[in-house]
N, C-alpha and C positions, 0 to 999 in steps of 0.2 A: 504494500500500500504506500502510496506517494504523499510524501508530509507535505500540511500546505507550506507555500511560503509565508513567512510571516510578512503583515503592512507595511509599510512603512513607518507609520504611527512608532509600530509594536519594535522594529529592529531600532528605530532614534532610541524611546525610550532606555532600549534595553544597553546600547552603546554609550548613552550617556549615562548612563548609573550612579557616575562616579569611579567604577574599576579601573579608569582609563584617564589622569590628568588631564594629557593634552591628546586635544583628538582634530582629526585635518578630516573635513567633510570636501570633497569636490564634486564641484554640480554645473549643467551646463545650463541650468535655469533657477537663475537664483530668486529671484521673484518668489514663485514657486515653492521651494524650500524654507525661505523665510516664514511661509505661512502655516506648514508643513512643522517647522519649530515650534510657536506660538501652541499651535494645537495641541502639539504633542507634551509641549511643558509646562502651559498654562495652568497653575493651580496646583501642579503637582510641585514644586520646585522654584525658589526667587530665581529669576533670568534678569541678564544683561544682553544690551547688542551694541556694539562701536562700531564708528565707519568712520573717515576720514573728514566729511563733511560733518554730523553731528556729533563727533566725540562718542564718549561713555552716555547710554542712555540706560534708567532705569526697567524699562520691562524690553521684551521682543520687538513689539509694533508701535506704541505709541509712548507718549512720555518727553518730559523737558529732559534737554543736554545736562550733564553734572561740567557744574564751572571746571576749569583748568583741564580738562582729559579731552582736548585735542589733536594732544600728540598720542599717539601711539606709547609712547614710556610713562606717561603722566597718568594714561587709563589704565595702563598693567599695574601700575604702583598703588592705586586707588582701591583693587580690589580685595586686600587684608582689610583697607578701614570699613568700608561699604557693603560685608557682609553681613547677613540679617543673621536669625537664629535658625532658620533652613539652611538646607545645601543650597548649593546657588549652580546654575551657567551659565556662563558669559562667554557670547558670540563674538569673532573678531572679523570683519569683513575685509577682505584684500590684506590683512595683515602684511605679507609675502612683501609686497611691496615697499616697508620699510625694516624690513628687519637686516637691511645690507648698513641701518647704525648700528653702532655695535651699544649704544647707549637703549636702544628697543629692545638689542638681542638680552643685553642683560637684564631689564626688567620682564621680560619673558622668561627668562631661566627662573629668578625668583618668584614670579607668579605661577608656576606649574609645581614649583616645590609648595607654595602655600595650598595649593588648591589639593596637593596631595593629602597635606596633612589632615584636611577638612572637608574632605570628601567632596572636594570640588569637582568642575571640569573649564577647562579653557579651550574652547573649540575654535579653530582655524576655517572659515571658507573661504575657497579659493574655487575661481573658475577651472575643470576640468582640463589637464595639463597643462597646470602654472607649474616651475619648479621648485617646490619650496623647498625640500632635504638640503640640496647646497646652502642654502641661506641659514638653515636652522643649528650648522654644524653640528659637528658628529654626535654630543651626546644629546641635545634633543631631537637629532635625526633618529636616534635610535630609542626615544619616549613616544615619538610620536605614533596615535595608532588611528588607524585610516578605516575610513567608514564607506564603505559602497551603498552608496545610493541604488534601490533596486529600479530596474526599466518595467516601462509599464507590460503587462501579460498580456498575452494577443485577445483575451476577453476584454479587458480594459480598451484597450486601441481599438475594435470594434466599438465599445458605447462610445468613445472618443470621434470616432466617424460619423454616430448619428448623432452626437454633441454638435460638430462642425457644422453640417445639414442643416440641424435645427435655430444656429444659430446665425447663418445666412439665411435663411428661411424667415425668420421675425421683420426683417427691411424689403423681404422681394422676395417672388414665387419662385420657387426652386422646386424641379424634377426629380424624383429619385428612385433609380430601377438599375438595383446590383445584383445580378445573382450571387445564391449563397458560396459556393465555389470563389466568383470573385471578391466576395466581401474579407474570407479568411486569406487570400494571397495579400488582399490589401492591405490588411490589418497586421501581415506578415514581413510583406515591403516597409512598414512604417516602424519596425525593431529598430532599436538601437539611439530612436528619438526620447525627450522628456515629450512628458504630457501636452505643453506648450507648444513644443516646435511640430510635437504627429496634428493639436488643432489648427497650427499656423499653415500646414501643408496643404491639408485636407480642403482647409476655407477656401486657400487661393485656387487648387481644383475647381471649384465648384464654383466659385464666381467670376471663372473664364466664361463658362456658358451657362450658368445656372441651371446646370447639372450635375449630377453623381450619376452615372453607370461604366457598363464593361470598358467602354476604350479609355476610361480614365487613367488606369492603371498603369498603364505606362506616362503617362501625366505625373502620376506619383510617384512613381518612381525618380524621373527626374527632381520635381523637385525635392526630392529629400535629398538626392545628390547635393543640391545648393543648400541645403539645410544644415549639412554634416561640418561638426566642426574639424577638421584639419589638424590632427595630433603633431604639432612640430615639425610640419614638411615631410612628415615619417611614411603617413598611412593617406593614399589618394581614393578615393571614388574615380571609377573608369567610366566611362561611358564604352560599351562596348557593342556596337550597331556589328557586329558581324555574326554569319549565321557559319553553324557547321558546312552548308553547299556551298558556302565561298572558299571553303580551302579543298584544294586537289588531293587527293590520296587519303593515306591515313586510318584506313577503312578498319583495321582491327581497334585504333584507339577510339573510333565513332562508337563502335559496337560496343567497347566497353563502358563509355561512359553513356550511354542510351541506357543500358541498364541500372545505374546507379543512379536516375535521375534525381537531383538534390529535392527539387518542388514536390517530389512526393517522400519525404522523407519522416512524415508522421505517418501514412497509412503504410511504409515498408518496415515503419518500426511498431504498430500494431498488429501486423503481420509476422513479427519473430526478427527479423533482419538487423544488424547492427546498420548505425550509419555510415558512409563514405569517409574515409580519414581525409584520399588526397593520394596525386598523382606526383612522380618525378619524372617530367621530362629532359632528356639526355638525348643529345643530337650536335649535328654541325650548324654553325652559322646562317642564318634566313634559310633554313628547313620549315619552319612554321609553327617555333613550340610557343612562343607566345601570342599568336595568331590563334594558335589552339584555347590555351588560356583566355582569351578573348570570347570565344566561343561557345567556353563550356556556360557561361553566365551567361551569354542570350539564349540558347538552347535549356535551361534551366531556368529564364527568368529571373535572377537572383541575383541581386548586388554585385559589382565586381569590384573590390578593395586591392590595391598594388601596395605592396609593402616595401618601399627603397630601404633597402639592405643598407647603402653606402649612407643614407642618410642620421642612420640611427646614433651615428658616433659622438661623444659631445665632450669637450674639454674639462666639461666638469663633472669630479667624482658620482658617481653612481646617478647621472642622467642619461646617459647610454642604455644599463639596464632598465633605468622607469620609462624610459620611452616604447622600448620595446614591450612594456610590461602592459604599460595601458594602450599598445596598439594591438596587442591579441588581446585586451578584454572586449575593445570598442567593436573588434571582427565580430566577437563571440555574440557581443547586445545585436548583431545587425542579421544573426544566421538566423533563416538561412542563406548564405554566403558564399563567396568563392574568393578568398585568399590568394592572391598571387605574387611570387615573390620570384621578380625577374633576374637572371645570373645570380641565384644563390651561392654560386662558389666566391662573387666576388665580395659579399659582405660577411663571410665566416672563414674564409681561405685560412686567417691565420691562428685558427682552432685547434688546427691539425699540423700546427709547425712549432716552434718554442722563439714563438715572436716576443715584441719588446713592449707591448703594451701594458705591463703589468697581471699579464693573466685576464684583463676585460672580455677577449675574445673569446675566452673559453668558456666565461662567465654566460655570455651573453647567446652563446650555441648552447650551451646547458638549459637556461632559459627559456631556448627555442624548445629543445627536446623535450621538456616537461610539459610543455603546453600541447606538443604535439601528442607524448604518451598519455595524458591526463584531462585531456577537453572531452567534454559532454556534448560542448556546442553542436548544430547541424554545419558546420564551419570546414569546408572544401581547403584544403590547401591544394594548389598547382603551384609546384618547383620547376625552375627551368635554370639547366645550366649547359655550360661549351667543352668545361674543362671537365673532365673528372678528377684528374689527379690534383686538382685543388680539395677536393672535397673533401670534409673530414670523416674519416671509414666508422664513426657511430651513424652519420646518418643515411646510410646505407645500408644497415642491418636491418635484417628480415622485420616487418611491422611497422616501421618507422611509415612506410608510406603500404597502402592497400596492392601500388604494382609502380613497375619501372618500366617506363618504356624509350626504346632509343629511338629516333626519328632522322632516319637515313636522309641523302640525296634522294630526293623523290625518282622511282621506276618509268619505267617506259609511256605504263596507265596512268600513272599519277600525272604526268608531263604533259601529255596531254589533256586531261582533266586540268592542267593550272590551266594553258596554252587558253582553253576556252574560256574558263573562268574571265581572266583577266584580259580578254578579247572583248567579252561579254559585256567587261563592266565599260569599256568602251565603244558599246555600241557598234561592234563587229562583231562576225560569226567566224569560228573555227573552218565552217563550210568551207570560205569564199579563201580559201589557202588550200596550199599542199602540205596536210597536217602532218602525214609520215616523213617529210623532211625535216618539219620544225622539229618534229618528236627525236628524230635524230641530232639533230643540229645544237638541243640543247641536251643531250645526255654530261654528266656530273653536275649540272648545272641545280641550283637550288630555287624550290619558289622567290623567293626577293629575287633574286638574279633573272629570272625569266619574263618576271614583271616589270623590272628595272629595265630591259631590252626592248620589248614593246612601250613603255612612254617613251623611252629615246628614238625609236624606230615614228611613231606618231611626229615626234616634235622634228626629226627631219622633213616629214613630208607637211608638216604643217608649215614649215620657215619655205617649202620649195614649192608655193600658192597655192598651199591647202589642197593637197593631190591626193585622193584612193594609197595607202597603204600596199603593198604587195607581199610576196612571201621570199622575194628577194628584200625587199627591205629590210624585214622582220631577221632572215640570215646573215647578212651584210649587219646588221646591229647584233645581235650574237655574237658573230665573229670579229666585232670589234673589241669586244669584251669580255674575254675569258673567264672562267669562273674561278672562283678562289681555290677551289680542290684541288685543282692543279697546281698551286703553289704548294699548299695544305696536305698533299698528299700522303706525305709518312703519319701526319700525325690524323688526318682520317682515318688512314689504317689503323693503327694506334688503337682510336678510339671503338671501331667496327672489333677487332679484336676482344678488346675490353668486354664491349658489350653483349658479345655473342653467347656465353655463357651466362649471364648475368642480368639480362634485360629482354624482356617482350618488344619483337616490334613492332612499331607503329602503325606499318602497312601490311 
């Protein structure tokens, strides 16, 4: 039997107890939470709230400033005198932002020592990754104890939908005709928002046309794209408009992931089936593994989150790990998902070497691997990398990912399959050529590479008065530009080697 989750009410309550001096709440609607505090503490417990504009105030919501506490040191020093004969908590808003005086930091340290002795709490909000640990130095980096906010449950975000409705509905007639199927994707699309930003979505939906039904969905989808806040340049929102019949070949990794389809991942797990962990793809250079990655999230409907590896690195102590930390929770609130994390080898390479970073890298691939062995989430990872022998040989072992598959220079089939494809997208046909040449003409030759030769082949006969195309054009542009395996040769082999014992292929 499945415990409920506890409220929100019920987990503030319980985290602010007192157990806990200092506690750092992060929220991406603070609004919201403030009111969400009040509720939760009013009457049970004297409360405080500071902000930089009103100083130290006596309750949560209303109430005069207390003279002199509009610094930040002068309202921490304040609350040994100003406590009542209850426990007390007192909110700090944006703190973070001054505590780079060292004369704030120090009236913080003695203010969590007071609130210890007296069953206080001094609670931090800060917007959802601000950095605070740097700022807090190491030993209230390590008092500090961190409250997760929970996201609203897809029962919630549904009443949340006919909330939006009804409140475009009070100023002007509004239509509304979802089926029940679309109602649950949508309510599924809108994970990973507060309460606030899944009504802010849904409204502006609905009063494009003062409508709600089926073709909205993808309406909302984007905009929660523009909704989503942007964890430090870390974690991106993709837009991924590509369908699996845009990529040539590949026809065993289609099959496989048609099966696993992410969008039904509650009736496969009603039915006995665990969910999808996540793929690695292993291949050469513009074969198509992130084109695949692209694909599996429009073929599944479902968010496509990019994770820059390279970006995660930060000069200061233990922001490298929180970054990465809160970019697989923010996946996790959003599943269900498709994780992609593009040349995996180049942001963990030196996991697997006895580099100079202090051990961070190992830290921070540790980190990966926990989440990857220990996530519940409906949360897809696609790995794509070039190198193997960067990789480090834990994330390789059996389980880590559900399969491995290598993605060759596309075959004879596949070749021609791109040849059309991206003929296609140009408004020509395969037909009006002599396909069995081109098919020849680009053997080693890789998808990017084959598409790369027809725009070039176009943009000649576009500069020479916009003339019909030929299938001498299209080889004379091939044969101007070799493909990279030819240079790359040994170490394709290399790779083909490697993977023949070790990896499914892709086609």
């Amino acid at each position: 039997m499945t415990t409920p989750k506890p409220s929100i009410h019920d987990l503030l309550r319980r985290e602010l107890d007192g157990t806990h001096p200092l506690v750092l709440i992060e929220t991406d609607d603070e609004a919201e939470l403030r009111q969400v505090l009040f509720d939760t503490l009013d009457g049970a417990v004297e409360h405080r709230r500071w902000t930089a504009v009103h100083g130290l105030v006596p309750t949560l919501l209303q109430g005069e400033p207390i003279e002199g506490t509009d610094h930040p040191a002068g309202a921490l020093a304040f609350l040994p005198r100003g406590m009542g004969a209850r426990r007390t908590v007192t909110v700090f808003y944006d703190l973070a932002a001054h505590l780079g005086e060292p004369r704030t930091l120090r009236a913080l340290k003695e203010a969590v020592e007071w609130a210890r002795s007296h069953h206080g709490v001094v609670a931090l909000v800060e917007a959802r990754g601000t950095a605070v640990d740097p700022l807090l130095g190491k030993s209230l980096a390590a008092e500090v104890h961190r409250v997760e906010i929970p996201q609203p449950t897809d029962e919630e975000l549904e009443e949340i939908i006919r909330e939006a409705v009804r409140g475009v509905a009070r100023t002007r007639r509004v239509e509304a005709s979802v089926r029940r199927s679309t109602l649950d994707a949508m309510a599924r699309s809108l994970r990973g928002l507060s309460r606030r930003q899944a009504l802010r979505v849904i409204k502006s939906a609905v009063s494009e046309d003062d409508r709600l039904d089926d073709d909205d969905l993808a309406r909302v989808m984007i905009l929660k794209r523009n909704a989503c806040v942007d964890l430090a340049g870390v974690l991106e929102f993709v837009q991924a408009p590509v369908s699996m019949e845009q990529i040539g070949g590949l026809g065993r990794l289609k099959a496989w992931l048609a099966e696993r389809h992410l969008g039904s991942a509650d009736e496969a797990a009603a039915f006995g089936l665990s969910l999808p962990r996540g793929v690695l793809l292993l291949g050469v250079q513009g074969a198509g593994k992130s084109l695949a990655a692209k694909a599996v999230a429009t073929a599944w409907k479902v968010p496509l989150l990019r994770l820059d590896a390279g970006a995660l690195y930060d000069k200061f102590v233990g922001e490298s790990e929180r970054k990465l930390r809160e970019s697989l929770v923010q996946a996790d609130r959003m599943a269900p998902a498709v994780l992609w994390i593009d040349e995996i080898e180049k942001g963990f390479a030196s996991a697997s070497s006895m580099s100079s970073d202090g051990g961070l890298s190992r830290r921070m691939f540790g980190t990966l691997l926990t989440w990857m062995q220990e996530r519940q989430s409906a949360t897809f990872l696609v790995a794509t990398a070039n190198d193997v022998s960067a990789l480090p040989p834990e994330l390789l072992r059996k389980g880590r990912f559900d399969e491995i598959f290598f993605i060759d220079l596309p075959g004879p089939e596949a070749r021609e399959a791109i040849l059309a494809i991206h003929l296609g997208k140009r408004r020509r046909s395969l037909a009006d050529f002599d396909a069995a040449r081109l098919v020849a003409a680009t053997e080693r030759y890789s998808g990017a590479e084959i598409e790369a030769g027809i725009e070039s082949a176009l943009r000649r006969a576009f500069a020479d008065g916009k003339r019909p195309i030929t299938t001498e054009d299209l080889l004379a542009s091939f044969a101007a530009s070799p493909p990279i395996s030819v240079v790359m040769a040994e170490r394709i082999e290399e790779l083909r080697d490697w993977a023949r014992e070790r990896c499914v292929p892709a086609e």
